[in-house]
Each structure stands twice: as structure tokens, then as C-alpha cells.
C-alpha positions as CSV (number, residue, x, y, z in Angstrom):
1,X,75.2,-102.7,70.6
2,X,73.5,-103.4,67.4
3,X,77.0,-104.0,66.1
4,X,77.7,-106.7,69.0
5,X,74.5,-108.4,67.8
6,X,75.3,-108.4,64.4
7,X,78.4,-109.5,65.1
8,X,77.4,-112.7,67.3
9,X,74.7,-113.5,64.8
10,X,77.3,-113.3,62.0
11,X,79.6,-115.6,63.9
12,X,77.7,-118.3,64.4
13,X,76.0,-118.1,61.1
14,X,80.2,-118.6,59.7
15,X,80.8,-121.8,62.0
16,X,77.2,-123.1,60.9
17,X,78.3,-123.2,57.4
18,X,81.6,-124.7,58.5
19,X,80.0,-127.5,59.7
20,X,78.2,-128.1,56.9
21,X,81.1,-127.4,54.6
22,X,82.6,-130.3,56.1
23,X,79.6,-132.5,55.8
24,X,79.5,-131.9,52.6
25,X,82.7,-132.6,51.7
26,X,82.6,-135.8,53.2
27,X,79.8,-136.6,51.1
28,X,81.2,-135.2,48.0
29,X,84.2,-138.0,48.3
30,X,81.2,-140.5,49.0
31,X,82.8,-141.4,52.5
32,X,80.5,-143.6,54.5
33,X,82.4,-143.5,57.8
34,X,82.3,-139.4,57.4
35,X,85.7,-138.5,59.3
36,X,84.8,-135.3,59.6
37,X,81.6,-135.6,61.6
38,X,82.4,-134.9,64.7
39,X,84.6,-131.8,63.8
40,X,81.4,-130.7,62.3
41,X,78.8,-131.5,65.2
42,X,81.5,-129.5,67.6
43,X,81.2,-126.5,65.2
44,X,77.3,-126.8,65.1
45,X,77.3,-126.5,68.8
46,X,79.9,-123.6,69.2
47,X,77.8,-122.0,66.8
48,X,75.1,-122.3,68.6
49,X,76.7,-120.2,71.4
50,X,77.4,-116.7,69.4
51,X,73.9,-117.0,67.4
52,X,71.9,-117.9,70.8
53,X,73.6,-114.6,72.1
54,X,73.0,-112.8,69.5
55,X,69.3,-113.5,69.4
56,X,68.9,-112.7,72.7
57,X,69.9,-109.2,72.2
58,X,67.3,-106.7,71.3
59,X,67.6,-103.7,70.6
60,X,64.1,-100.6,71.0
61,X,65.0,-97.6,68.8
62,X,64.3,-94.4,69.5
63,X,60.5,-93.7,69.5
64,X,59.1,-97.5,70.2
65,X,58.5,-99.5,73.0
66,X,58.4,-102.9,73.5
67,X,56.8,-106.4,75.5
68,X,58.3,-109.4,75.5
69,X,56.1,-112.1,74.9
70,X,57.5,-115.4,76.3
71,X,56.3,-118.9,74.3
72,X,55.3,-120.2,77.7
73,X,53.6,-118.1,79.5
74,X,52.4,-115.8,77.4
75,X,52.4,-111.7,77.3
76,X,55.1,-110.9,80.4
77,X,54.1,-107.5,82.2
78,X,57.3,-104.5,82.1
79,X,57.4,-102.2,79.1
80,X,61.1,-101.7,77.2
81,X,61.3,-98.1,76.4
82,X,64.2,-97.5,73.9
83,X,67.6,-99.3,74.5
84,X,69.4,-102.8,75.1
85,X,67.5,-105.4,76.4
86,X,68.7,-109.0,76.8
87,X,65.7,-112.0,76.1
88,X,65.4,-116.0,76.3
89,X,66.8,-117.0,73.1
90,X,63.7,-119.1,71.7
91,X,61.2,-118.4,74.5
92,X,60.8,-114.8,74.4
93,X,60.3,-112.5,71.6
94,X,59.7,-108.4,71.4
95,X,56.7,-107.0,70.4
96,X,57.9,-103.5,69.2
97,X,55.4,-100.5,69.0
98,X,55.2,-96.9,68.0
99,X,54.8,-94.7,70.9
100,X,55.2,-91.3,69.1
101,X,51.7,-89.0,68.3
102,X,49.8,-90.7,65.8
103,X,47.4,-89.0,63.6
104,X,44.1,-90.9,62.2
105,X,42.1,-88.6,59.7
106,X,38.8,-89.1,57.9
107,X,38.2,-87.7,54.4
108,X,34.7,-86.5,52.8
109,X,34.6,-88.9,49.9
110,X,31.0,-89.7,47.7
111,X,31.1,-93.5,49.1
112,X,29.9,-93.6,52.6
113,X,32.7,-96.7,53.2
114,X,35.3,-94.1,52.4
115,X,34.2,-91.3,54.0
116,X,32.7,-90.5,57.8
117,X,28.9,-89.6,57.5
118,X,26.4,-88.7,60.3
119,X,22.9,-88.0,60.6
120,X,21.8,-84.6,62.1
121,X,18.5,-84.0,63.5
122,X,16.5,-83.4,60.5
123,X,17.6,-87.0,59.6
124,X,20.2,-85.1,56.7
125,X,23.2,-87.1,55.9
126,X,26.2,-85.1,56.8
127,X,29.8,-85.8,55.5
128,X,32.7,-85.1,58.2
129,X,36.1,-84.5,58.0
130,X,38.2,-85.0,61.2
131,X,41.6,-85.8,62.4
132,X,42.2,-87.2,66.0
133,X,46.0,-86.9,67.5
134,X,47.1,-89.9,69.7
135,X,49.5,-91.9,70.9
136,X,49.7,-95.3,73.1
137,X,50.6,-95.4,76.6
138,X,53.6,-97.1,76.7
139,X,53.1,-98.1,80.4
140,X,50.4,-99.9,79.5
141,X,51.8,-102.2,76.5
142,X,51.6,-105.7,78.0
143,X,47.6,-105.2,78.7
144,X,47.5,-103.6,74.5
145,X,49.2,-106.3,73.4
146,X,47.1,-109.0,75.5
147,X,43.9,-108.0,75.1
148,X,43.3,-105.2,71.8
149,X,43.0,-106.1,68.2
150,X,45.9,-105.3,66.3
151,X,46.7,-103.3,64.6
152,X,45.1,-100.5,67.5
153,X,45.7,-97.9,64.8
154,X,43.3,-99.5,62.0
155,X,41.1,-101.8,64.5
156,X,40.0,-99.7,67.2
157,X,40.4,-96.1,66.6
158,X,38.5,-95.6,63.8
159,X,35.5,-97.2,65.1
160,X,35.5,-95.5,68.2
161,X,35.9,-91.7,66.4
162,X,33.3,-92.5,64.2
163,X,30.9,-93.6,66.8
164,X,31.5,-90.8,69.1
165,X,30.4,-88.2,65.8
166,X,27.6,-90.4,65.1
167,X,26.2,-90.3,68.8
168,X,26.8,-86.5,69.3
169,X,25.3,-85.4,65.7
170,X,21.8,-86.4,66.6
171,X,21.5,-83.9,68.6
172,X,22.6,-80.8,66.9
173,X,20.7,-79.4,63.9
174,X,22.3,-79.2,60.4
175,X,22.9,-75.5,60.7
176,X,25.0,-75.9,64.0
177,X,27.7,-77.7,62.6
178,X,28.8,-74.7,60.2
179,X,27.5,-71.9,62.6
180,X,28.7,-71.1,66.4
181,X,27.9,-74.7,67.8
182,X,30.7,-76.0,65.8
183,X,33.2,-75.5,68.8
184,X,30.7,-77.4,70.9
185,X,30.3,-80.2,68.9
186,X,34.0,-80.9,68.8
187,X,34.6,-80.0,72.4
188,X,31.9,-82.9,73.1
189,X,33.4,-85.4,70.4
190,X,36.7,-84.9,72.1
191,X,35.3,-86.0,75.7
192,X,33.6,-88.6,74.2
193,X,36.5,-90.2,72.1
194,X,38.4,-89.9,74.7
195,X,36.4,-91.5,77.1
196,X,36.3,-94.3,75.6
197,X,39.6,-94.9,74.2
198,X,41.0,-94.3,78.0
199,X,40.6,-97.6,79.7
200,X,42.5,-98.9,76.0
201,X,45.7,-97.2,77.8
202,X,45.0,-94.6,74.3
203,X,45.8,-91.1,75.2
204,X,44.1,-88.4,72.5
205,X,45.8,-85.3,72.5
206,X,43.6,-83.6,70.2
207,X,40.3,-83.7,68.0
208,X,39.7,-81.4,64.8
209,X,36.9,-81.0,63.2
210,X,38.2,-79.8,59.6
211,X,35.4,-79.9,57.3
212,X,31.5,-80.0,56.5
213,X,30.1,-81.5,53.6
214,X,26.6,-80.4,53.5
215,X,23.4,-82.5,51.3
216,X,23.4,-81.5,48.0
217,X,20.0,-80.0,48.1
218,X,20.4,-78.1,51.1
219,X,23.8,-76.7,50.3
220,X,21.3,-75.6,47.4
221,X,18.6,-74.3,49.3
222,X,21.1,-72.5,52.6
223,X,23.2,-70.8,49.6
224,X,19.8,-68.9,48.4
225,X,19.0,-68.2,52.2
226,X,22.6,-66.6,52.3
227,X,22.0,-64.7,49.3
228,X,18.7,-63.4,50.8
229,X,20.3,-63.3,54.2
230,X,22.9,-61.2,52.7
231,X,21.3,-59.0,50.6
232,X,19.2,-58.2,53.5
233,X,22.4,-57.1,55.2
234,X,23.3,-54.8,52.5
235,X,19.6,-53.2,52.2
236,X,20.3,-52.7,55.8
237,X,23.8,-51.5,55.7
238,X,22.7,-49.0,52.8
239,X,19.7,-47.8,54.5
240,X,21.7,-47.4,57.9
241,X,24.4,-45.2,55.4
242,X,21.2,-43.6,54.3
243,X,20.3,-42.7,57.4
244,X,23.7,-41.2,58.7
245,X,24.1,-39.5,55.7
246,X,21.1,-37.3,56.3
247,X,21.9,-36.6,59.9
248,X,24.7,-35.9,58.6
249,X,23.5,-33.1,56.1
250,X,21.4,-31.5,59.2
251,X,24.0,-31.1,61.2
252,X,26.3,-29.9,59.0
253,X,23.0,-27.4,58.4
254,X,22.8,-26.9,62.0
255,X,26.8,-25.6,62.3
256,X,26.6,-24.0,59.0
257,X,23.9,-21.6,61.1
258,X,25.7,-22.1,64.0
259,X,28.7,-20.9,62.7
260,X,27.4,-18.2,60.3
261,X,25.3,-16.5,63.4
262,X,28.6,-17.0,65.6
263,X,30.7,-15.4,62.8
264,X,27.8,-12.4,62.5
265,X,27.8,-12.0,66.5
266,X,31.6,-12.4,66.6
267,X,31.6,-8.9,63.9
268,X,29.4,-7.3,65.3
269,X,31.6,-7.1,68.7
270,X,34.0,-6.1,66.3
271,X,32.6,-3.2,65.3
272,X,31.3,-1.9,68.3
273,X,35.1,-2.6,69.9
274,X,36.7,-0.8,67.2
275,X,34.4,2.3,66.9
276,X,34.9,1.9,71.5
277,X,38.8,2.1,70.5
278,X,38.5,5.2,68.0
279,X,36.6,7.2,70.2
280,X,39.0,6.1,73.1
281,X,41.7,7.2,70.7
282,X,40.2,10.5,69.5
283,X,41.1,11.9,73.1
284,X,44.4,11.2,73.2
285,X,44.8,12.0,69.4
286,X,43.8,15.7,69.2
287,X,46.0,17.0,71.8
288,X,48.9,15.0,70.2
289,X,47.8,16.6,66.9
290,X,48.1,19.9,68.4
291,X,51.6,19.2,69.7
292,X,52.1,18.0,66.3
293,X,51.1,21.3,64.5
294,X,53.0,23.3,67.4
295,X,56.0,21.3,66.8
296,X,55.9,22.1,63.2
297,X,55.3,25.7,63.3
298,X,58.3,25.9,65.9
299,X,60.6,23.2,63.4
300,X,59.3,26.2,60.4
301,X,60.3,29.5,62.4
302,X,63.5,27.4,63.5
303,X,64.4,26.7,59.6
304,X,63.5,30.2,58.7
305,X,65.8,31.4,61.5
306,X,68.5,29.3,60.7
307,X,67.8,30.0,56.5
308,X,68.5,34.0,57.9
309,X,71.5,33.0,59.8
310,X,73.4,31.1,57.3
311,X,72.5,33.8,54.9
312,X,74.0,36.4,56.9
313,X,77.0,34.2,57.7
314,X,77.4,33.3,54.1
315,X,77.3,37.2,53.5
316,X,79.6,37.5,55.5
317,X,81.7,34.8,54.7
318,X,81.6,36.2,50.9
319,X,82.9,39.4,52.2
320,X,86.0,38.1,54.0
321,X,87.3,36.0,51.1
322,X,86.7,38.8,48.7
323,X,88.9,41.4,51.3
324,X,90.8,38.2,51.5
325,X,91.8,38.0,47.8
326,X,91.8,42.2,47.1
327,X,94.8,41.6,50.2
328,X,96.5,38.8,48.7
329,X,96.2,40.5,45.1
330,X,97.5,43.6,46.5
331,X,100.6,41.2,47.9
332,X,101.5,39.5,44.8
333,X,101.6,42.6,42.9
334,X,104.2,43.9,45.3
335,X,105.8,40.7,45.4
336,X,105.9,40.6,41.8
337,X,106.7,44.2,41.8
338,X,109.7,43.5,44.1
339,X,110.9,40.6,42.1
340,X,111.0,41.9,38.7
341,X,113.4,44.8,40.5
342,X,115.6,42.4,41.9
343,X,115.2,40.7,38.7
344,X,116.1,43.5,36.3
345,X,118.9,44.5,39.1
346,X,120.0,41.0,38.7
347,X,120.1,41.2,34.4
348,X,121.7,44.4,34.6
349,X,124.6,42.8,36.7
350,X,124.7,39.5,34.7
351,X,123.2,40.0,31.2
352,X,124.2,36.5,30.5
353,X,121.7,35.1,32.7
354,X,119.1,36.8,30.8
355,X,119.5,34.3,27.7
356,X,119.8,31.2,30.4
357,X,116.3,32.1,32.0
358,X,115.3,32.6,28.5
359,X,115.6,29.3,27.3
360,X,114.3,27.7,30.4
361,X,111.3,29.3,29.9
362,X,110.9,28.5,25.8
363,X,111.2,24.7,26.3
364,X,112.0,22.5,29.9
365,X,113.5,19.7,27.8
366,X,116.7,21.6,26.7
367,X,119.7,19.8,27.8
368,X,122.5,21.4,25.9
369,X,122.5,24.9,24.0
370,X,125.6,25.7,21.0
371,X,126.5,29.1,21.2
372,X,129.3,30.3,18.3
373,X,132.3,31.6,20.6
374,X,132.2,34.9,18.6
375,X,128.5,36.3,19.1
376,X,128.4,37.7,22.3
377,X,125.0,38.6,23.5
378,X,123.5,37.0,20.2
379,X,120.3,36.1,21.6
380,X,119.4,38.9,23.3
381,X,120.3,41.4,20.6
382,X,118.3,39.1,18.6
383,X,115.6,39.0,20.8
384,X,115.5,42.9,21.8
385,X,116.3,44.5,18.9
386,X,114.9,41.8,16.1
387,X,118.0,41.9,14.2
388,X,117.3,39.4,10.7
389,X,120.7,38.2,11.1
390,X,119.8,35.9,13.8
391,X,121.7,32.6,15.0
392,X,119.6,29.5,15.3
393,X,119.5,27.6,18.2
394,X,119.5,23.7,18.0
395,X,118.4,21.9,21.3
396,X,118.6,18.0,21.8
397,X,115.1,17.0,23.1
């Protein structure tokens, strides 16, 4: 819509200066009868049309509200929250203002103008720093803007804030203002401030209280009482430690004995239940030691009867193998007896074989003996009778 109004505005701003365009011109060519006069006057008024329409469009942005405030009768009741609002052209204008939290804060400055000073009960000047949080009723605009200074922000908050402080701190000592009656004294500035700024159609959302500036002297004089103050704490605190540190001591004493007469007790018992348990045991123990020696002097005779045993089996044992080999001597003689019959029964048939079994026995390697064709039974005659004239024998190994 802003663009509609614009646009209007622009418009008849255009056929204004058409108009006088043509005025102009006719007076540039020093016309007296000005043709062009009443092409002009008709512009002028169509003009008027677009720009009339465009004034009376108004337009409340976000976070304002408005009153329209007509030339005739004055301040008109209705509030026009944020939007498109149509107005007389020329009789009524908009009186815009912020609705959104507003935030009005005093400083602690040296100059009292600058800053927000109070005097305490002691009749000390005290220097305050505070912030208030508020915001206009927008329901109530038309009686603001008919009846409070303006600006409301710099014309009637500030007075009222600083009033409220300067009742309320009367009544409190210096000392309460830093200590636990702070809260107090800001809860009651609060009520107060807004009190009064209520029937204003001002709604305070919140006071704070942010800072304290003290006398000079007595900042002096409260910072050596806090030094005393607080070194009266730590004589208190050390002497407390002191204190606890020596109980403590005794009753760490007190369990030491505790514990070391517990501890003798507790041995004691000890004793007495273990010598209880070895005289408990001795019962059972000497008949088991008995069994004991009577199991060893049986385990003894048993190894001595068994030592006898396996020396008379081993006797024995010695006495078959040597009847054992006597026999099988007495069989290889026999058999050897037999063999070298058959043997020499054998040669005596075959003398030839005689020199065969011969060289079997001299080497096992021989593969092929050379035996001259004319010396029949060279080797054994050789052998047997150790003739010098004896043929050598050359074997392939």
C-alpha cells in the first residue's frame, strides 16, 4: 500500500508541474492572453485528485501506533495499531508513536544534573543507577496525546523515577541499600513508579536497581569496617579450625586406644582359641599318630617281604635262564655238530663247492671269480696244502 501512496502522490506531483510547464511557457513567449491557461488550471485540478488520495493514505508500521488529530476538532478518540488507514486530506493528520518496551536508565555521573542522587537517612548523598522498562498503552493514545507533555519518554518518565527513589530513600539507612534491604527498596520503587505512571496509560514492566555509588568518605570509612569485619571472620574461622583440629587430635587419641585395646582383646581371644583348638586336636592326633606308626611298621615288614620274594624269584629266575642257555648251548653244539657232517658229506660229494663257500665267506662283494680252465681244484690245493705256486684271484668289487 505504501507503493499506491507513493504512486498517487507521484502522479499528481507530474500533472502539477505540467501545469506549470505550460504557464511558463506562455510566459516565456510573453503571451498576454496565455492560451494555455485553461489546459493548465484543468491539470492543476486533476492533480489535485491523485495527490489528495495519496495524502489521505497512511500507513502505521510495525511496532507504532497512531491518533489522528483532526484540524477542527481536535485529538479524535480510536487508536490505529499497525496497517492502512485512510484520513481527511488537510483536516486530519497521524500522530505516530512507539509502542514497543522502552528502556529509560540513569547513570552515576560526578554532576548531580547528570546523574540520580538521593538522600538516605543519615542525610548522606547517594548516587543511583537504575533502569525502568516500559512501554505506552496504545489503547490509551488519544488521552497521551491530549493531555501529556511530549515527548512522554524525556518529559514525564524521568521525573517520576527519580521522585519515587527520592521518596523511598529517606527511609532506609545508607547500609541498606548495599546489604539485604536492597531487594526491598526496589520492590517499593517499583510499586511506587508504577503507581503513578498508571493513570498516564504507562505500563512499567520492570525496575532495576544496578548500582550504588557510595560518599566518598564513607566508602572510606565502611571499607576499614570491612577489613575489620573481615578479619574478624578469619580470626574466627582460624580459631573455629583451631578448635576442630584439636578435637580432632583427641579423638583420633581416643580410637588409637580404642583400637589398640580392641586389637590386644581381639589377640588375646586368639590365643586362648588356638591353644582351645590344639588341645582339641591333640585327641584326635595321637591315635592318628599311632595308626600312622602302625601303618608304617606294616608298609616296612610288607617291603621286607616283598625285598625276600623278589630275591627268591630273581634266584630263581637266574637259575632257569642259566639251565636255559646250558640247553640251548648244548643244542647248537649238536646242531652245529650235525651241520658240519652234512657239510663235510656235502664237500666230499661236491669238492667244487668247497672253493664257492670259500669265497663267499672271504669277501660278500665278489661278483665274478676267473678261474684258468687248466687248474682244477687250484684253490683248495692251495688252500690245504699251502702250495707257493698259487693262482691269484682278482674279484671286481
Amino acid at each position: 500500500m505504501l507503493t499506491l501512496k507513493y504512486l498517487l502522490e507521484s502522479l499528481g506531483f507530474l500533472l502539477l508541474a505540467a501545469s506549470a510547464a505550460l504557464l511558463g511557457f506562455d510566459l516565456y513567449r510573453r503571451q498576454t492572453a496565455l492560451p494555455h491557461s485553461r489546459q493548465a488550471a484543468r491539470l492543476a485540478a486533476i492533480a489535485l485528485v491523485p495527490l489528495l488520495a495519496g495524502i489521505g493514505i497512511v500507513v502505521v508500521p510495525a511496532g507504532m501506533a497512531g491518533v489522528r488529530v483532526s484540524q477542527v476538532s481536535g485529538t479524535l478518540p480510536g487508536t490505529l495499531y499497525p496497517g492502512l488507514h485512510l484520513v481527511l486530506p488537510l483536516v486530519q493528520s497521524v500522530a505516530l508513536y512507539d509502542v514497543r518496551d522502552q528502556l529509560f536508565q540513569t547513570t552515576i555521573a560526578e554532576k548531580p544534573a547528570e546523574g540520580l542522587k538521593v538522600q538516605t537517612r543519615e542525610g548522606l548523598s547517594v548516587g543511583l543507577a537504575v533502569a525502568v522498562r516500559y512501554r505506552i498503552d496504545p489503547s490509551r493514545l488519544a488521552y497521551i496525546h491530549a493531555n501529556l507533555p511530549q515527548p512522554v519518554d524525556r518529559e514525564l518518565v524521568p521525573p517520576v523515577v527519580a521522585s519515587a527513589f527520592r521518596e523511598i530513600a529517606p527511609n532506609y539507612l545508607v547500609r541498606d541499600l548495599f546489604s539485604g534491604r536492597r531487594e526491598d527498596i526496589r520492590r517499593e520503587a517499583s510499586a511506587t513508579i508504577t503507581r503513578k505512571l498508571a493513570p498516564d496509560a504507562i505500563v512499567v514492566r520492570e525496575v532495576m536497581l544496578r548500582d550504588i555509588q557510595l560518599p566518598a568518605e564513607y566508602a572510606k570509612g565502611l571499607e576499614g569496617v570491612l577489613l575489620k569485619e573481615q578479619e574478624n571472620d578469619r580470626l574466627s574461622v582460624e580459631v573455629e579450625v583451631k578448635a576442630k583440629q584439636v578435637r580432632t587430635a583427641e579423638l583420633e587419641a581416643q580410637a588409637e586406644r580404642a583400637r589398640q585395646v580392641t586389637q590386644a582383646e581381639g589377640e588375646a581371644q586368639v590365643t586362648v582359641l588356638r591353644a582351645k583348638a590344639q588341645s582339641d586336636a591333640m585327641q584326635y592326633t595321637l591315635p592318628l599318630k599311632q595308626k600312622q606308626i602302625e601303618q608304617t611298621r606294616l608298609e616296612a615288614e610288607a617291603r621286607a617281604q616283598a625285598r625276600v620274594i623278589d630275591g627268591k624269584a630273581e634266584l630263581e629266575h637266574r637259575k632257569l635262564m642259566n639251565q636255559a642257555e646250558v640247553n640251548r648251548t648244548e643244542v647248537m653244539s649238536k646242531a652245529d655238530a650235525d651241520k658240519m657232517r652234512l657239510e663235510a658229506d656235502v664237500l666230499k660229494d661236491s669238492p667244487l663247492l668247497l672253493q664257492k663257500i670259500i669265497a663267499d665267506k672271504l669277501s660278500d662283494k665278489v661278483q665274478i671269480m676267473m678261474v684258468p680252465s687248466d687248474g682244477k681244484f687250484f684253490f683248495a690245493n692251495d688252500v690245504l696244502h699251502g702250495a707257493p705256486g698259487a693262482t691269484t684271484v682278482r674279484a671286481n668289487q
